[in-house]
N, C-alpha and C positions, 0 to 999 in steps of 0.2 A: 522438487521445490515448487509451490506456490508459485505464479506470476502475479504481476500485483498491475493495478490501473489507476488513474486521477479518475476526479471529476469534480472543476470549478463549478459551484453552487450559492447561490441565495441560501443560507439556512434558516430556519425558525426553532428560536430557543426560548424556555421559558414562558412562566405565566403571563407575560404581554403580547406573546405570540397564541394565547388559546391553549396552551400545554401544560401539564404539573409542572410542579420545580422538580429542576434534574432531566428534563424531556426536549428533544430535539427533534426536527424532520428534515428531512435532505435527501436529495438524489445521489446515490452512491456510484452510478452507470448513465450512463443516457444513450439513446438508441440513436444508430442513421446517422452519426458523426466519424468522419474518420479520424485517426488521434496519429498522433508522433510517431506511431510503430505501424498505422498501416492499417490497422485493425479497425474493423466495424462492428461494433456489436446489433444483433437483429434482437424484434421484439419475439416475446419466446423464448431466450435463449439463458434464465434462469428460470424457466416455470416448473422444471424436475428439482433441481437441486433446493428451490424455497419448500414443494413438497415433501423432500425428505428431511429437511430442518423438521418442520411442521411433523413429522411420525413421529419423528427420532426420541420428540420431549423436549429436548436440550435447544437451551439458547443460542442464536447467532449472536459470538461474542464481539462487543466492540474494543477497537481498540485505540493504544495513540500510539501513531506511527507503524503501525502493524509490527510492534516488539512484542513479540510471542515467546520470549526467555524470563521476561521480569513480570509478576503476576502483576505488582502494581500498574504495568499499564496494560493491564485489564479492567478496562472505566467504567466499565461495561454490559448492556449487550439490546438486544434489538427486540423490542416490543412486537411491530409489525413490518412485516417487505411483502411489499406487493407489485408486478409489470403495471405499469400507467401505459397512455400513451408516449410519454416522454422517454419513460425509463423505470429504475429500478429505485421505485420509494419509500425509503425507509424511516420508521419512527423507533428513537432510542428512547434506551434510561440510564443517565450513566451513575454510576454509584456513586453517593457525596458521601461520603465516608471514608471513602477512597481519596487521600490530600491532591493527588494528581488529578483526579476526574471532577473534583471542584476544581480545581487550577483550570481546565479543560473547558469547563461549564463557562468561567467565569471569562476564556477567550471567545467563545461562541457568543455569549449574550453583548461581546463588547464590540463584536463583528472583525474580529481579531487574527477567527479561523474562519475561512470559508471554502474549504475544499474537503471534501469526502476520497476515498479509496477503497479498492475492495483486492481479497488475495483469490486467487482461481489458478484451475486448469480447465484446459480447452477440452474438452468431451468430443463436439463435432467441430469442424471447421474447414473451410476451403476455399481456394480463390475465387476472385466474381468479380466482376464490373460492372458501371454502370454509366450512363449519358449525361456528360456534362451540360450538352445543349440539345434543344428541341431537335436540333436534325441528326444528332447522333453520331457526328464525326468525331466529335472532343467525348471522349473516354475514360471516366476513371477508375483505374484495377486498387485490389483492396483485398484485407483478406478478413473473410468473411465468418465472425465467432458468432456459432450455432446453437449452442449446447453447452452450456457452463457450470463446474462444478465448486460451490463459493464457499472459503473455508471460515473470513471472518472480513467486519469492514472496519475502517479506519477512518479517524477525523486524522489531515496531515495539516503540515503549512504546507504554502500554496507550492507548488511545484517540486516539493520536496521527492517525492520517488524518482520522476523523471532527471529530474537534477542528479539526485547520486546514483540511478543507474549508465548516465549517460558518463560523467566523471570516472567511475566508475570501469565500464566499456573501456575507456582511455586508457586508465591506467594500462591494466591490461595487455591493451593492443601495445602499446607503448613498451612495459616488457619482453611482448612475443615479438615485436619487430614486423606484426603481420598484423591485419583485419581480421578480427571473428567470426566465423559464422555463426548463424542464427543456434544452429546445436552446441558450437562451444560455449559460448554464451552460454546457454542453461547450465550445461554440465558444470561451469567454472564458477560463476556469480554466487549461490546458494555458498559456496566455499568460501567465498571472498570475502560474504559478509559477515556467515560464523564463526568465519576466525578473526576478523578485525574487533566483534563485537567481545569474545573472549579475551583478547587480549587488551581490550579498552577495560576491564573488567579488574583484568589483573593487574592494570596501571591501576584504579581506584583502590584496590585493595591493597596495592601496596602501601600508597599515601597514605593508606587509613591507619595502619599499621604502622608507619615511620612519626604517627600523631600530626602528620599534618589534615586529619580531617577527610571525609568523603564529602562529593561535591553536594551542596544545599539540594532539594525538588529539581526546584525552575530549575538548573543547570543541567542536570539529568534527562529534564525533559526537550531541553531544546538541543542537548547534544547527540539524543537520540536519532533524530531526527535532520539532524545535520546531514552532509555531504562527505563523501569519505575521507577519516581522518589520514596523519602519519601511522597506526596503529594497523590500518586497514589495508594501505597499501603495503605494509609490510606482510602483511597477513597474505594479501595474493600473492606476493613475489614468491611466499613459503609452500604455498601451495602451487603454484604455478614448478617452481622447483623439485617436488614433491612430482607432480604429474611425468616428468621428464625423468624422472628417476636418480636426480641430481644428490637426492638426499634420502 
């Protein structure tokens, strides 16, 4: 499973910004920051994986919220990425045709979204530190992403990953009665959130089928994106149950 990253940004959307309509620019990464998990990304450390976009033919798809299940929030996909100094700078085009990716368009232009994400695995990585201060006593360790393999990027709300992976985490630990480690974590999360998304899924469908209606766009889109529901945490306890051989 993918890992996934923020990155609060300035974006520039639209023909008042110098772009077509439907066009957007934003930093998806940025370098030399350490973030909530510890991680630094180095400059470099997508310049394989933008070259093998670039062979392949096919698009780096954008997306909202990085839901990779529902094609509609495929808004998307990425004109140019290129390393800057800064970071990882990407110019979109999202499809207006797409009801969601004008819904999209029309929070960018309103300054409504302004945060990027991107889905990866770590290729190279390892610990390192560096000097707080000129004399070198104040120290700070960090783990250090070298090599990144980038599968698609996201426009989110603002802290939206961080938020439900950490919730998320909680839940979880909260179940097992213990703290995770860094491997549990991967192994479980991927689990947690396909099945809470399946079965938010099959609450809609039922609704729709009992004629009380499937939720409007907007609902869909902001519920995607939410923090994990009662759906979800249900979802891990069956999975978590599942792993223990409960069931």
């Amino acid at each position: 499973m993918a890992r996934l990253k923020d990155c609060a940004v300035k974006l520039k959307a639209g023909p008042d910004d110098g772009l077509e309509e439907g066009q957007f620019e934003a930093y998806a990464a940025v370098f030399g920051n350490k973030d909530s998990y510890g991680d630094v990304i180095v400059p470099g450390a997508f310049k394989d994986t933008l070259a093998d976009w670039k062979d392949s033919g096919n698009n780096l798809p954008l997306l909202f919220g990085h839901n990779m299940q529902d094609p509609d929030f495929n808004v998307g996909h990425v004109l140019e990425a290129k390393e800057d100094d800064r970071g990882l700078l990407v110019k979109a085009q999202l499809d207006l045709e797409n009801p969601k990716a004008q819904q999209t368009y029309r929070l960018l232009k309103g300054r409504r979204l302004n945060q990027m994400s991107f889905a990866y695995d770590v290729l190279d990585g390892g610990e390192a530190q560096r000097a707080r201060s000129d004399d070198g006593d104040d120290v700070e360790h960090y783990y250090e992403l070298r090599k990144l393999k980038l599968y698609e990027v996201s426009v989110v709300p603002i802290g939206a990953n961080q938020e439900t992976e950490i919730l998320a985490v909680k839940a979880l630990e909260n179940l097992t009665g213990a703290a995770l480690t860094e491997e549990q974590k991967a192994a479980i999360l991927p689990a947690y959130f396909a099945l809470g998304t399946l079965l938010g899924r099959g609450k809609q469908d039922a609704g729709a089928a009992s004629g009380s209606g499937a939720p409007k766009d907007t609902e869909v889109s902001s519920k995607a994106s939410r923090t994990p529901s009662v759906a979800k945490r249900l979802a891990a306890e069956i999975e978590l149950l599942a792993l223990t051989g409960e069931v």
